[in-house]
Structure formats: structure tokens, C-alpha cells
C-alpha positions in Angstrom: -0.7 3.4 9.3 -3.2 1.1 10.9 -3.3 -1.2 8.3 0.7 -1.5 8.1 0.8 -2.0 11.6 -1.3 -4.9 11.6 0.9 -6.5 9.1 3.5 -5.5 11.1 2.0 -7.7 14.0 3.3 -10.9 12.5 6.0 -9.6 9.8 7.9 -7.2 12.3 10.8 -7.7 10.5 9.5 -6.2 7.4 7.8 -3.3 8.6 11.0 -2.0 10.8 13.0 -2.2 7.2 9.7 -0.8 5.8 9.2 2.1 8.1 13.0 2.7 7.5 12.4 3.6 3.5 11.5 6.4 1.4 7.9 4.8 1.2 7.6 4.3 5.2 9.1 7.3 6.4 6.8 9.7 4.5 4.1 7.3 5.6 5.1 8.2 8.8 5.4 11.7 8.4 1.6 11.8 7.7 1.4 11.8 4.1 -1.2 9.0 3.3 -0.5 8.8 -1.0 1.9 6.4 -0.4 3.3 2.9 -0.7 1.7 0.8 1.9 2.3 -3.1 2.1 -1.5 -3.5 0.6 0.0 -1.6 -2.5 2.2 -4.0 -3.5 1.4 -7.2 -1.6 -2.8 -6.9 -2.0 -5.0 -7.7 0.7 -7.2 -10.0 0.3 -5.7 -11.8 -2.1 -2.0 -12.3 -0.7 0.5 -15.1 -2.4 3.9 -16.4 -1.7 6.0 -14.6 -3.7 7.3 -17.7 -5.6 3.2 -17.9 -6.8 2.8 -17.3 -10.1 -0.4 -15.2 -8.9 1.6 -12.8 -6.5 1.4 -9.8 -7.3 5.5 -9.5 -6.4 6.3 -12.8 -7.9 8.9 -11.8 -11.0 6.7 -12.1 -14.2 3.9 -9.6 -12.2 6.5 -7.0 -10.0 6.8 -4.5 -12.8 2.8 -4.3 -13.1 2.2 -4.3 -9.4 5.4 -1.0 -9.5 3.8 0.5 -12.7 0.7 1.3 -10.6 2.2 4.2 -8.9 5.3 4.3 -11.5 3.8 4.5 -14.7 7.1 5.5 -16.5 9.0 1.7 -14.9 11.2 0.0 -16.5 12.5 -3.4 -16.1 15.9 -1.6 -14.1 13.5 -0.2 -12.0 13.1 -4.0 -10.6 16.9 -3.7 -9.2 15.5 -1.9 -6.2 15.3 -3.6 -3.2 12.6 -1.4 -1.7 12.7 -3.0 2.0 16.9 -3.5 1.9 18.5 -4.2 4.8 21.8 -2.0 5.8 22.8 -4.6 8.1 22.3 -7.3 6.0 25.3 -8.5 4.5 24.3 -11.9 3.6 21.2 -11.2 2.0 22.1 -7.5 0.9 26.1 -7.0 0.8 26.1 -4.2 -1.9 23.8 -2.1 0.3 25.8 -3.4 3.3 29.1 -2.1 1.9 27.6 1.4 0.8 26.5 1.7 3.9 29.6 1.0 5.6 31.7 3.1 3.3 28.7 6.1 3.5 29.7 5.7 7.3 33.3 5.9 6.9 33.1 8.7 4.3 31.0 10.7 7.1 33.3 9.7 9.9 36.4 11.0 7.8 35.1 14.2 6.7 34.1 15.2 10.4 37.0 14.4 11.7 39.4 16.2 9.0 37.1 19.4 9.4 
């Protein structure tokens, strides 16, 4: 986790919606064979994602994912690994599941 928290110095943003995924939490939980922001993003070697030589820009993403995912496939791209739930302008599908997940939740309690 010391790594991640460094990143997480500057890009606190994206390690508060990272340490809220699958990745982060069983990061957190102690388990060290997992997704880190080095994984995807490099180290040394760190690009804008709109560089052709990122290693999340779009034609590299499903090499960088195949690294740990072997099996991939291109719809394995549609996941949005550090989504927001309280995003709705950049993530409103998630936003709405989560809202309805909520409601769902809220309805069953209260009808029990």
C-alpha cells in the first residue's frame, strides 16, 4: 500500500475511488497479489492516457488487463475499474444502479 499511497499524494481522487473497488479493498484487507496503480499505469514509465505509449491508452488497455486476466476479452474493456457512484456526469449508468440498488434496499427493509 505504500506505493498506492504515494500516488495517492497527488491523485487523491483516484485512490479514494480506487480503494473503494474490488482491487483496493482486498489491497486493503492485506492481500498483496493484487491490482495496484503500478499494474496498470507502470511506474517509471507513466503516459497520458491519450499517448499512444500508455499502457491504458485504448489500442494497449486489453494487453496491460490481459496481464493478470489472461482469458480478456474486448467486453472486458466496458469496466470502468475506478467508477464513481456519485458521478453522474461522468458515470450515469453506475450512478443510476446505484441509486436504484439504494432504493431497492430501502424498500425491502422497510416492507419486512
Amino acid at each position: 500500500m505504500v506505493i498506492t499511497r504515494n500516488c495517492g499524494s497527488c491523485h487523491q481522487e483516484q485512490l479514494r475511488t480506487y480503494l473503494a473497488t474490488y482491487h483496493g479493498q482486498v489491497n486493503t484487507l492485506g492481500y498483496a497479489y493484487t491490482a495496484k496503480c503500478f499494474d496498470c499505469h507502470g511506474s517509471h514509465t507513466i503516459q497520458l492516457v491519450n499517448d499512444p505509449r500508455s499502457s491504458v491508452s485504448g489500442d494497449n488497455r486489453l494487453a496491460t488487463c490481459r496481464k493478470c486476466h489472461a482469458n480478456a476479452t474486448a467486453g472486458f474493456l466496458t469496466f470502468e475499474p475506478r467508477g464513481n457512484a456519485n458521478d453522474i456526469t461522468h458515470y450515469p449508468y453506475l450512478w443510476i444502479t446505484a441509486k436504484f440498488m439504494t432504493l431497492l434496499l430501502v424498500s425491502v427493509f422497510a416492507f419486512f
